[in-house]
N, C-alpha and C positions, 0 to 999 in steps of 0.2 A: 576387520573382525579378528580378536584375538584368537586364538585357541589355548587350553588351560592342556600343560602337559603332568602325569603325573611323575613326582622326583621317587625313584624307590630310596625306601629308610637304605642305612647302613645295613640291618640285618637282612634286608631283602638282597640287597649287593652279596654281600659277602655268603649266603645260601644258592646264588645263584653259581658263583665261581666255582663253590667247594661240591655243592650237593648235586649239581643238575645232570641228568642224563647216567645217573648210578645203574649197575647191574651188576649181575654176581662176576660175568668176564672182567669188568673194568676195574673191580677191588682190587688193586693189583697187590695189597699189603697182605695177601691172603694164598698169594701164585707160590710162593713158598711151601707153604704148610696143606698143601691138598690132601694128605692124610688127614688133618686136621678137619677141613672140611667134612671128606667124607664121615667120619666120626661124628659130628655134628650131624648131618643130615640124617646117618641111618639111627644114633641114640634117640632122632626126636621122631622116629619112623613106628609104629606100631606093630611092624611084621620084623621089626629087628630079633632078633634072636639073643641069648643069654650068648649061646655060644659063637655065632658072628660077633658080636662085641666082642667078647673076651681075643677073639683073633685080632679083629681090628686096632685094639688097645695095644696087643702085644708087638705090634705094629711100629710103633711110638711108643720106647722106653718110658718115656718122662710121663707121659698120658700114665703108662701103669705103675709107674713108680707112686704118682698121683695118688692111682685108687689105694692101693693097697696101706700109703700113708693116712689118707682118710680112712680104709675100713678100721687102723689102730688107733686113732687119732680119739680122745675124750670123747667126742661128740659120739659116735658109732661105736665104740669098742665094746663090749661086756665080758671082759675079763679072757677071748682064748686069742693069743696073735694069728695074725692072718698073716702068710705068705706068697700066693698066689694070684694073680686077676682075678679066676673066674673064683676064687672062694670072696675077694673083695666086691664084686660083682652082685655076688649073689647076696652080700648085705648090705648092699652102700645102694643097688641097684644102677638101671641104664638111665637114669636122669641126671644118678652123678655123673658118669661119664660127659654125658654132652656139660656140666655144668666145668669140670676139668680139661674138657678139650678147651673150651669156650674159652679158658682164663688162659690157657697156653697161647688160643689165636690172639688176645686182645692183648696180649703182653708183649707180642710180638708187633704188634700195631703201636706199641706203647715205645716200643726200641727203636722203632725206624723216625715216631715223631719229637726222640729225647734229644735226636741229632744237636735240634736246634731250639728244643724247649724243654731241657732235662728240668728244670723245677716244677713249671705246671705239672710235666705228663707225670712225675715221680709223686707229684700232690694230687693228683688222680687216681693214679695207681692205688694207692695206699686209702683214697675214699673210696674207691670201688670194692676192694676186696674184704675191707671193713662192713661195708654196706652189703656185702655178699653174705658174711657171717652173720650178719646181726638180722639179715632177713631170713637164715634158712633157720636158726634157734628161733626165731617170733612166729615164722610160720607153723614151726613144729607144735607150739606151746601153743597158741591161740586160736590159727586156724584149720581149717580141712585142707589147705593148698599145700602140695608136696613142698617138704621143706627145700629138697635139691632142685627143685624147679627156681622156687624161691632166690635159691641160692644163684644159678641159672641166669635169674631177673638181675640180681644185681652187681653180677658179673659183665652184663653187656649193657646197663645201662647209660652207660656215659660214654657208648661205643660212637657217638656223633664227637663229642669233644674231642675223642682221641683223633680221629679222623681229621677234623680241622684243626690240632695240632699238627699231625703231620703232612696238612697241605697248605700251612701259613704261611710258606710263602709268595702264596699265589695272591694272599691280601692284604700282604704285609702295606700293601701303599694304601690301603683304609685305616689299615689299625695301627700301624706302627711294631713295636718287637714285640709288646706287652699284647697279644693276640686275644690270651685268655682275660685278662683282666677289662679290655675293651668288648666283650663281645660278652661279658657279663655284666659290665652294665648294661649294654643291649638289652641282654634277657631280662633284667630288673624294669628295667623301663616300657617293657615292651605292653603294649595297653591288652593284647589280648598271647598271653605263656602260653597255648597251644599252635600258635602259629608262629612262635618265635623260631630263630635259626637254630638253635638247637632239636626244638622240638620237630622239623620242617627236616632235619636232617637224620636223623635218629629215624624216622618212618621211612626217610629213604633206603636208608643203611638194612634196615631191617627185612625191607621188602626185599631187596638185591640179594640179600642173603636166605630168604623162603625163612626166615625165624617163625615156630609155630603162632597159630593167631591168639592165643593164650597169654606168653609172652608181650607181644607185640601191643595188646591192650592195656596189661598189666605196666609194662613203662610208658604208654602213653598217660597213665594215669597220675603221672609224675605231674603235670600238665594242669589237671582239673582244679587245681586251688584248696580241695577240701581232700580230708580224710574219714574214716570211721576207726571208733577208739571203744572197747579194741578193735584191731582189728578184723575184714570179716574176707578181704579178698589180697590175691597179689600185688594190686597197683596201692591196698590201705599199707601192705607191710613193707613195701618200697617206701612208702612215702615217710614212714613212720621211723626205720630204721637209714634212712637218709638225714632227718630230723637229730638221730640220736647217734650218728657219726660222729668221733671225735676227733676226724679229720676234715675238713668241710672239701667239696670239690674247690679247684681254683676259676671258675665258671662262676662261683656264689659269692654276688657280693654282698656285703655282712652287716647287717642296720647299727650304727654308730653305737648308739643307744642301745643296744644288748648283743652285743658281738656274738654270744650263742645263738645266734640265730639269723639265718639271710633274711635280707633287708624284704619287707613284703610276704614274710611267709609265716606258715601257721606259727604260734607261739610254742614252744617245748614243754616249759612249764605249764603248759594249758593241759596238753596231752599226755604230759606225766602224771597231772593230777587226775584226771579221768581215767585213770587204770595201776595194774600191777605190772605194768610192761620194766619199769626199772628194774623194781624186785629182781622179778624173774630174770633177766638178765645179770643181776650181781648174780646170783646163787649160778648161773649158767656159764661164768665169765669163762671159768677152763675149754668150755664147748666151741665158745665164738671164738677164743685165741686157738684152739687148736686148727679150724677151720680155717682162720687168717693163716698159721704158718704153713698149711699146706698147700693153699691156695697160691702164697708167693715161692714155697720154692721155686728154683731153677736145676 
């Protein structure tokens, strides 16, 4: 009698080394920055207070350095400088906060896995924070969803990539150096994208870290295959402002045949034609570039 054993795929392997047994103790990319943490947990808290924040912020220079460059920054200013946390605070609100804290943690997650993959995590970096701006202006314009929430979204959406960046080489003997570019095709191939390793890693990530269930749905929406145009929810303005990156993640691999767009995925030109999402964006450009430079300061 034989017995039929099953072989797991590659992406099963490599989810299981990088992803299994996550908790908020075991981030260890994060044991650094516990102000940062807590910033995060109390900004997505509802009993947080204007003025606990503003303490907390002042806490972490660069956090308020952050705010007060976004409350002057194109996007938020109308015309008087802002000097202070709590006067940035009180215009930018506590969703920017956790959406500033969020890019300080994940920047820092981005440092420790450039050790040995400074190209991918730097072509990440720069799709993420792109992908940050362009969701919190689309959110503003189109939808009811806070744009710093938005902003928020797609700041930690690629929070699994960076993570197995900076544990590749625990699989470097599946993949070889090229981590990301093997583990994207994975993801292209993969017959059903919500249970791909990315997508298997990213709900781990997110769990471990209590990210609100709002969030948490909203990047899994990455996942579903389809969009609504316009926009009408968090996971439509992620998907949409992912699509209209003009940096692509290095996770995406790109259909020969119209390098605008990963291989498998919705058409751009489809989606531009069904709206004024471009438009709006050209006339917006100063908004989403100022958002990007604040976002990457250091």
């Amino acid at each position: 009698m034989k017995l039929a054993f099953h072989k797991a795929s590659l992406g099963d392997q490599i989810a299981e080394r990088v992803f299994v047994g996550l908790t908020g103790d075991s981030l260890n990319f994060l044991t650094s920055s516990s102000g940062l943490v807590r910033l995060i947990e109390r900004a997505s808290s509802d009993a947080c207070t204007l003025e606990e924040a503003a303490n907390l912020a002042q806490g972490e220079p660069l956090i308020a350095a952050k705010l007060v460059s976004m409350a002057n920054s194109a996007a938020y200013n109308r015309g008087t400088s802002v000097t202070s946390v709590r006067d940035a605070l009180n215009l930018v609100g506590l969703g920017m906060l956790r959406a500033v804290a969020s890019a300080a943690a994940v920047r820092q997650l981005a440092d420790s896995a450039a050790k040995v993959n400074q190209p991918s995590v730097n072509r990440l970096w720069q799709h993420s924070v792109e992908v940050a701006a362009l969701a919190s202006v689309i959110a503003r314009r189109f939808t009811r969803a806070s744009p710093e929430t938005a902003m928020f979204v797609g700041i930690v959406h690629e929070i699994a990539g960076f993570y197995l960046l900076s544990k590749s080489s625990e699989v470097v003997d599946l993949t070889g150096p090229d981590v990301a570019g093997v583990v994207g095709k994975v993801q292209a191939t993969h017959e059903e994208a919500a249970s791909s390793v990315l997508a298997v890693g990213a709900r781990r990530l997110l769990a471990a870290l209590q990210v609100p269930d709002e969030v948490v749905e909203a990047i899994d929406g990455q996942w579903r295959g389809y969009i609504m145009v316009p926009p009408e929810t968090l996971a439509d303005t992620l998907c949409i402002a992912k699509l209209m990156a003009s940096t692509p993640s290095p996770f995406e691999v790109r259909d020969s045949a119209d390098p605008a767009n990963p291989a498998g995925s919705l058409d751009l030109g489809v989606v531009l034609q069904k709206s004024e999402i471009q438009t709006v964006l050209q006339q917006r450009y100063d908004e989403v570039r100022s958002i990007q430079q604040v976002l990457i300061q250091r």
